[in-house]
C-alpha positions as CSV (number, residue, x, y, z in Angstrom):
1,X,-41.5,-59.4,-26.5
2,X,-37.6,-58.4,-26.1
3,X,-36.5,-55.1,-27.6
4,X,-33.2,-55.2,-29.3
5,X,-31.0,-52.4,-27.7
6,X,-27.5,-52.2,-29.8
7,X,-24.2,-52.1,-27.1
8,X,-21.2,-50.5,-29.0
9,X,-18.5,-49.6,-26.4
10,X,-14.4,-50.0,-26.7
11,X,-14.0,-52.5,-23.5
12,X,-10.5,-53.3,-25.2
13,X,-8.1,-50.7,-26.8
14,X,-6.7,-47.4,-25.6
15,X,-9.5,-46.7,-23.3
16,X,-11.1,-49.6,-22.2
17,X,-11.6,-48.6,-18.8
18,X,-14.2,-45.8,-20.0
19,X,-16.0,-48.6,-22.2
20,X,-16.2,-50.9,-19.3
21,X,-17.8,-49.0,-17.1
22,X,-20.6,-47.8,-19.8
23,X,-21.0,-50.9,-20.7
24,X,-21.8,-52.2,-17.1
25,X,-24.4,-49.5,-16.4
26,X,-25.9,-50.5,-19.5
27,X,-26.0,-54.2,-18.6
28,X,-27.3,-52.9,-14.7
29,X,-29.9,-50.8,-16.1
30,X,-31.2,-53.4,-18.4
31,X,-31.0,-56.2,-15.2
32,X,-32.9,-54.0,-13.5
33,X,-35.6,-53.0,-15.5
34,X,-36.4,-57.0,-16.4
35,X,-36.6,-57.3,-12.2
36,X,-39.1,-54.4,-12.1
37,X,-41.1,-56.0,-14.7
38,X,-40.8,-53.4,-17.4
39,X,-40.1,-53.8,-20.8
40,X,-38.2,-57.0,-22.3
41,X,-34.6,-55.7,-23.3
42,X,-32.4,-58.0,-25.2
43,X,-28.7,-56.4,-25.3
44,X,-26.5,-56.8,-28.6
45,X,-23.3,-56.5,-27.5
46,X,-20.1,-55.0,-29.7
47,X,-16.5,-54.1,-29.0
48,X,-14.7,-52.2,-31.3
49,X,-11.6,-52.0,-30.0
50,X,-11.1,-48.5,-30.1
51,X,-10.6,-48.7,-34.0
52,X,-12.9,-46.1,-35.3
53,X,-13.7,-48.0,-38.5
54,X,-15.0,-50.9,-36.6
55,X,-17.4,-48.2,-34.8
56,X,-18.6,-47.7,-38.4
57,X,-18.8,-50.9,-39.2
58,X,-20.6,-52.7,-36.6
59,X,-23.0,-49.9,-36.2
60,X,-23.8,-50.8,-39.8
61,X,-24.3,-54.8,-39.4
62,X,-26.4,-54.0,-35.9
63,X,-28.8,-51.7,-38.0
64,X,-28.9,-54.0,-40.8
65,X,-29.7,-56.5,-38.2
66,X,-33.0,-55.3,-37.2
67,X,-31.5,-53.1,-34.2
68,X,-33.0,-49.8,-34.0
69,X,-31.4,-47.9,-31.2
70,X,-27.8,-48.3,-29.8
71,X,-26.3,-46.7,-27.0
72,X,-22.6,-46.5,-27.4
73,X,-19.3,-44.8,-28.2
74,X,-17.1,-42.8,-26.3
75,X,-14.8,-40.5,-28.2
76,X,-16.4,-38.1,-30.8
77,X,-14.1,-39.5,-33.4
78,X,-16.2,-42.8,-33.3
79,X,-19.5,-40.9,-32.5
80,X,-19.0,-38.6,-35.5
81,X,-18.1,-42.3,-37.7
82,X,-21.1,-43.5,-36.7
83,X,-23.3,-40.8,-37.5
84,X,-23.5,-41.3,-41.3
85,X,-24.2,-44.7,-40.9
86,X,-27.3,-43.9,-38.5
87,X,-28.3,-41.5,-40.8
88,X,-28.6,-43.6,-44.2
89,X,-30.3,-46.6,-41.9
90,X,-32.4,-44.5,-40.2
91,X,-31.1,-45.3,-36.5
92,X,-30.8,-43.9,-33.2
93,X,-27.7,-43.2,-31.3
94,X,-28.1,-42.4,-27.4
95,X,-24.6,-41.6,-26.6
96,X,-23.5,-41.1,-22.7
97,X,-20.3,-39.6,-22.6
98,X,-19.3,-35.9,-22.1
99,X,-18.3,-34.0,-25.5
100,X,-17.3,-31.0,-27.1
101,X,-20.3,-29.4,-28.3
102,X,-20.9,-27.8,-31.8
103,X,-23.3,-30.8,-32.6
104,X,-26.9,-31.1,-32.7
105,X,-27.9,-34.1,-35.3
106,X,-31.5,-35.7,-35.8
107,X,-30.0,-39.3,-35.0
108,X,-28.3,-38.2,-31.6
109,X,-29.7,-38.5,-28.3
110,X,-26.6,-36.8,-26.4
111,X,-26.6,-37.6,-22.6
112,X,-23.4,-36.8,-21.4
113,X,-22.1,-32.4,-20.5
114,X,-22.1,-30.4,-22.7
115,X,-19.3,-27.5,-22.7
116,X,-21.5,-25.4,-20.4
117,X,-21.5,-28.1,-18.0
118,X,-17.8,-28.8,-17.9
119,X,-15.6,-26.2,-19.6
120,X,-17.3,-23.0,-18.5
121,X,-17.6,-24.0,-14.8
122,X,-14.2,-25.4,-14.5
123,X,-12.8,-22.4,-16.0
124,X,-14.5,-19.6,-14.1
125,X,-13.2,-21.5,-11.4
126,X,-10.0,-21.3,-11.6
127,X,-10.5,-17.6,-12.2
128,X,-12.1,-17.5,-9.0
129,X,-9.5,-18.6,-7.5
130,X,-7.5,-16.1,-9.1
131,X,-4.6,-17.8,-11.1
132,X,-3.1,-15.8,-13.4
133,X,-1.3,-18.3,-15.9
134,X,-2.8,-21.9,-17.5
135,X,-0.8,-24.3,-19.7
136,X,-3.1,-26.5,-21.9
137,X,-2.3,-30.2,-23.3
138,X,-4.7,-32.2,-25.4
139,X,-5.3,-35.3,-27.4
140,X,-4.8,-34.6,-31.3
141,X,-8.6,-35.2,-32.2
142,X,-11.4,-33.2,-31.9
143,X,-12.2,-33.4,-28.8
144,X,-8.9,-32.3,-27.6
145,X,-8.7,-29.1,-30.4
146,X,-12.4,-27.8,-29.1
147,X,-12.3,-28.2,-25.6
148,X,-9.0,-26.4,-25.2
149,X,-10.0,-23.7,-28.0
150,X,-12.9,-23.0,-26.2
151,X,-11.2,-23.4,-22.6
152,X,-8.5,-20.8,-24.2
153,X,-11.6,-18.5,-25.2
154,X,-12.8,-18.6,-21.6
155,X,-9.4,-18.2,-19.7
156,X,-8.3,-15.2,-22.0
157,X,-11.7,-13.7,-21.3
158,X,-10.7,-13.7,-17.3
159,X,-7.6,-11.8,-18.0
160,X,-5.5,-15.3,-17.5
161,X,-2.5,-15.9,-19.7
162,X,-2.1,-19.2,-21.6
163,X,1.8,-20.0,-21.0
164,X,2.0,-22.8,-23.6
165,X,-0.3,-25.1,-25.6
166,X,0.6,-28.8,-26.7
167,X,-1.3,-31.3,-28.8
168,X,0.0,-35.1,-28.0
169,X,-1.1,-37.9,-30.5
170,X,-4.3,-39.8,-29.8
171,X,-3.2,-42.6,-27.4
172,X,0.6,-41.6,-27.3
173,X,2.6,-42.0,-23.9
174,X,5.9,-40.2,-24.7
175,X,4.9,-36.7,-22.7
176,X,8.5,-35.6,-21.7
177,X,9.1,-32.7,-23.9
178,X,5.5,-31.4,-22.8
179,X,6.2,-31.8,-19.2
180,X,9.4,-30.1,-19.5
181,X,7.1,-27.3,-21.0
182,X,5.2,-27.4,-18.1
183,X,7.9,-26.9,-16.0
184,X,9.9,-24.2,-17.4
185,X,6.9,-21.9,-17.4
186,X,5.5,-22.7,-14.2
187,X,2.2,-22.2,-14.8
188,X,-0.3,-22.0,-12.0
189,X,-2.8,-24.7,-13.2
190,X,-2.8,-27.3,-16.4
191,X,-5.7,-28.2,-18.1
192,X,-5.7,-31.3,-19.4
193,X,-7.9,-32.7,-22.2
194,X,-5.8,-35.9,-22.9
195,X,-7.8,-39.1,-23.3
196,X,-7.5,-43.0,-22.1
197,X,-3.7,-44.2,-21.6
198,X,-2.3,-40.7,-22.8
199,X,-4.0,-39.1,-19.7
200,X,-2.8,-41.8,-17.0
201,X,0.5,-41.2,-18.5
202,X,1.0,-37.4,-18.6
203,X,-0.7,-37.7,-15.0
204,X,1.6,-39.6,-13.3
205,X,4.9,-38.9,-15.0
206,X,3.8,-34.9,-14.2
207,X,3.4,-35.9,-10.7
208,X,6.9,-37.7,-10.4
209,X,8.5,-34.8,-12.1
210,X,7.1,-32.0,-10.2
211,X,6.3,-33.2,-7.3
212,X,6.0,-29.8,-5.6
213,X,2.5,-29.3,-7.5
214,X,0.7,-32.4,-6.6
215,X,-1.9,-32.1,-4.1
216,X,-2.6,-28.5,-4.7
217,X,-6.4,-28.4,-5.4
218,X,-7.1,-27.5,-9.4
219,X,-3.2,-27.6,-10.1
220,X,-4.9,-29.8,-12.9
221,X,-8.2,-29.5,-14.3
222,X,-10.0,-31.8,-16.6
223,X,-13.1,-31.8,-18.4
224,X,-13.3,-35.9,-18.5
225,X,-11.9,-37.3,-15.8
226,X,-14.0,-39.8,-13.7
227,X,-13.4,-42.7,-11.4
228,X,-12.9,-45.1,-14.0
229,X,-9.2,-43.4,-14.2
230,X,-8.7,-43.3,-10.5
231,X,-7.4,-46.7,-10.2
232,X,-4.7,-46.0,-12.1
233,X,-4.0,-42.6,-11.5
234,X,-3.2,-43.1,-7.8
235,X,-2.1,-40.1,-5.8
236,X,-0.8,-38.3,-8.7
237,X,-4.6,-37.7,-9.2
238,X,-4.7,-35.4,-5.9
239,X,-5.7,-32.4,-6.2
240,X,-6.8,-32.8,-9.7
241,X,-10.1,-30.8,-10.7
242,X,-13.0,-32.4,-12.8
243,X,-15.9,-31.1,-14.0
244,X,-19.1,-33.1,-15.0
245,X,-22.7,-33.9,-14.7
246,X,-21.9,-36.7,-12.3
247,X,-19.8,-38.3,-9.9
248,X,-19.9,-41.2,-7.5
249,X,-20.5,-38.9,-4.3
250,X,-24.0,-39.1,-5.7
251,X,-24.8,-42.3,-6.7
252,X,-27.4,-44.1,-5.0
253,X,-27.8,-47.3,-3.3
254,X,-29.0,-48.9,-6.5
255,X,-26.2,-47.7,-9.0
256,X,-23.3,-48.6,-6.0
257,X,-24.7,-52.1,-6.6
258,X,-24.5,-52.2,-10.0
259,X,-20.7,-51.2,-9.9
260,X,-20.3,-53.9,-7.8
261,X,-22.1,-56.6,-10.0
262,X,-20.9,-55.3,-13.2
263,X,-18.0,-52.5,-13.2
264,X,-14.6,-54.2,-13.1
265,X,-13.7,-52.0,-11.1
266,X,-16.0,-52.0,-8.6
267,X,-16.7,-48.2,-9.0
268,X,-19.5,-45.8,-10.2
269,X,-18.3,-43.6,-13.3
270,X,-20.0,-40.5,-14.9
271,X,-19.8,-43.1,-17.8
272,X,-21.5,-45.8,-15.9
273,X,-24.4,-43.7,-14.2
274,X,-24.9,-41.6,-17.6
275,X,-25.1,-45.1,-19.9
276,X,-27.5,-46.2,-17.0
277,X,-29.6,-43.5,-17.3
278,X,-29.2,-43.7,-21.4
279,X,-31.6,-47.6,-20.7
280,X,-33.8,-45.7,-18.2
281,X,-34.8,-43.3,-21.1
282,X,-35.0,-45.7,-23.7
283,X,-36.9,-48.3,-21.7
284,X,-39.6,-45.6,-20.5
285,X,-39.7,-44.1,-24.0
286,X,-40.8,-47.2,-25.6
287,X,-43.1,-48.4,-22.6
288,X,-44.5,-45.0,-23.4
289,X,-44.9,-45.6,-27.6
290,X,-44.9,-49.5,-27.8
291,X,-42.4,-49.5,-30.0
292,X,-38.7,-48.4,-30.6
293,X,-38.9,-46.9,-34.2
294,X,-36.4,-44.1,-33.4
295,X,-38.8,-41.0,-34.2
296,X,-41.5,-42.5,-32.1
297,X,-39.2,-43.5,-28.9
298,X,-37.5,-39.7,-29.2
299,X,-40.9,-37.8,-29.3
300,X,-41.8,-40.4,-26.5
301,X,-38.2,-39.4,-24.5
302,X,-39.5,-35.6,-24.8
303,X,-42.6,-36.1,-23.5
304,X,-42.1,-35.5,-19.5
305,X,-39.0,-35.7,-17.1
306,X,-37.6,-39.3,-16.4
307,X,-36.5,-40.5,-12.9
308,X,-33.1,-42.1,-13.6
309,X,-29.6,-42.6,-12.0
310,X,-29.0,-39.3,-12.8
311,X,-32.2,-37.8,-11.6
312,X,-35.0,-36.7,-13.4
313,X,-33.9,-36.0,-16.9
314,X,-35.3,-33.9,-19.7
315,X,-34.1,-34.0,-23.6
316,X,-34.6,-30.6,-25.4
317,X,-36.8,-31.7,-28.4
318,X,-35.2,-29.1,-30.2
319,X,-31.1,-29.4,-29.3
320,X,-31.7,-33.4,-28.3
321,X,-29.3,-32.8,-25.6
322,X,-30.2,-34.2,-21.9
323,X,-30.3,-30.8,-18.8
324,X,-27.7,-31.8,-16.3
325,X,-26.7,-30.6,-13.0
326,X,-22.8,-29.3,-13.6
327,X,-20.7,-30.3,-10.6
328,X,-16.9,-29.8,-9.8
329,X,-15.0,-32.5,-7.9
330,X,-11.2,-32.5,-6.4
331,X,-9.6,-35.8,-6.4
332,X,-8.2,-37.1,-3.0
333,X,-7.7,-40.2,-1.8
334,X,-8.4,-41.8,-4.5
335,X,-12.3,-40.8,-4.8
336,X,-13.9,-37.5,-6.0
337,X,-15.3,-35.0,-3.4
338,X,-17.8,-32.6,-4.7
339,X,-17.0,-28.9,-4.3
340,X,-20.0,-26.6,-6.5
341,X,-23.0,-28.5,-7.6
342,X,-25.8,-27.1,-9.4
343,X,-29.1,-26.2,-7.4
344,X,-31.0,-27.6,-10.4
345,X,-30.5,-29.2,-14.3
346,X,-28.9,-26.8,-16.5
347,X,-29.8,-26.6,-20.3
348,X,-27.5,-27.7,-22.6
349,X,-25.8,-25.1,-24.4
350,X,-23.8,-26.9,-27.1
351,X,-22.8,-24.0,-29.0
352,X,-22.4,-21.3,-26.0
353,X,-24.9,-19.0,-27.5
354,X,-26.4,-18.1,-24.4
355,X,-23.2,-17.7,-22.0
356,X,-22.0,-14.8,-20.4
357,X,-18.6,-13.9,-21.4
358,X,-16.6,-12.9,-18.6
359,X,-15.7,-8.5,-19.0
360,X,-12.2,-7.4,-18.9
361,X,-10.9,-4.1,-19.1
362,X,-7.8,-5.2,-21.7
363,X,-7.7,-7.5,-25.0
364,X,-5.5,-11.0,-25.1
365,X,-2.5,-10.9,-25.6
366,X,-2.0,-12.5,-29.3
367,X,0.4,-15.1,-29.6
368,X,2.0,-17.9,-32.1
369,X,1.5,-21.8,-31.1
370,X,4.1,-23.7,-33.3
């Protein structure tokens, strides 16, 4: 028998390039498990279109359709839509992409970093490298208020001033006034939590207008950024820093091929590999139970460490959240080199409870963001 396995990833709308290349792991992973003779899985494909109420909607008709489990979504606003829904069906949500943490719910598998994998690394980074003054720009959604609240946390415990702070609405292009921001108070590095169209935009548009920064390494620093966004970023990317559980440096044979089959770009993704690994899990849980009622395949998922594209994974049965390696990349070139990687998975620590926080010897500075 085939397993229905729900597909719900944005390969049109504002960031389609991030739902592609999930949605081609997926599709490789599956491939590849029918070739290795393991489980039967039978994809259900769904695009919402970046519209968060078709996330909601469509999660509804696939669980009303018999479908059990669905990997999919990429910003939290549609993961958090589709949560109710998965809650009053009784479904099972493994969700690959990196996210802000402060989230732990009984009908989330969460794959992708956590903020101790991308946030805290990133950020005692750039204090080791000792800058003194950051300038932070977001998307206005959650994703873009935690990740910068919690990168501002981290930077002010270094000692490090934040020289400005800008919130730009989801999907928005028009980046002039923030860029003139950027440039009046010369910061030493911007951290950039801006998503889909309104990153590639802010990206390039800083690049032409302060040209003088691009290049230097961790002159921007992101907390999302893969080679999905490469493409389009161009040079302006050089020099950029990303932080992440994966990147394309250390994909293997197997995932390059799937890329090339599958990713219309050609390239291996954080959001590939991770959605890759999200059908490994599944398809060894359920081999494991013979079946894929939710409860049964998570218990199953918890049971032992599973080889997949992202090495051997293990979910916390408690926190459901996947232990990654943290790596930092620089952009150049147009590809990602690694520069710090992990020795070994790291726990998820989706509510920093068990970080150090960084000693100084005087408070932040207080200030007013208008």
């Amino acid at each position: 028998m085939a397993y229905r396995l729900g597909l719900i990833f944005s390969t049109t709308g504002s960031y389609a390039a991030l739902g592609r290349s999930a949605l081609a792991g997926a599709l490789g992973a599956i491939e590849q498990t029918r070739r290795a003779g393991g489980i039967g899985i039978e994809p259900v494909i769904r695009d919402p279109g970046g519209d968060p109420a078709l996330y909601e909607a469509q999660t509804a008709e696939l669980l009303d359709a018999g479908v059990r489990n669905i990997i999919g979504a990429i910003t939290s606003w549609s993961r958090k839509d589709m949560i109710p829904v998965l809650e009053r069906k009784g479904g099972l949500l493994w969700y690959p992409c990196p996210y802000e943490g402060f989230e732990c719910n009984d009908h989330v598998v969460y794959l992708g970093a956590a903020p101790n994998h991308h946030v805290v690394p990133a950020i005692d980074w750039i204090a080791a490298q000792g800058m003194s003054r950051a300038y932070l720009v977001g998307s206005n959604y959650v994703w873009g208020w935690e990740t910068l609240r919690l990168a501002r946390e981290r930077l002010q415990a270094h000692g490090i001033e934040v020289a400005g702070e800008r919130f730009v609405p989801l999907g928005s292009t028009e980046h002039g006034h923030v860029i003139d921001e950027i440039r009046a108070a010369c910061p030493d590095c911007v951290v950039n939590s801006l998503i889909g169209p309104s990153s590639v935009s802010f990206v390039r548009g800083l690049g032409a207008r302060d040209p003088d920064r691009r290049g230097r390494p961790g002159h921007l620093v992101s907390f999302n950024q893969t080679e999905a966004d490469l493409d389009e970023l161009g040079p302006y990317a050089d020099g950029l820093l990303s932080a992440g559980g994966f990147f394309a440096e250390d994909a293997s044979p197997e995932l390059r091929a799937v890329a090339r089959t599958h990713a219309p770009n050609g390239r291996v993704s954080a959001f590939l590999a991770t959605a890759h690994a999200a059908v490994e899990l599944f398809a060894a849980a359920v081999a494991r139970a013979g079946t894929d009622t939710p409860h049964a395949v998570f218990r199953a998922t918890c049971d032992a460490p599973v080889a997949t594209a992202l090495g051997d994974i293990r979910i916390d049965p408690v926190m459901r959240h996947a232990a990654l390696a943290p790596r930092l990349a620089l952009a150049g070139e147009g590809r990602f080199h690694v520069i710090d990687r992990a020795a070994a998975p790291v726990a998820a620590d989706p509510y920093l409870s068990h970080q150090t926080v960084p000693h100084i010897d005087r408070p932040p500075a207080l200030r007013i963001v208008t």
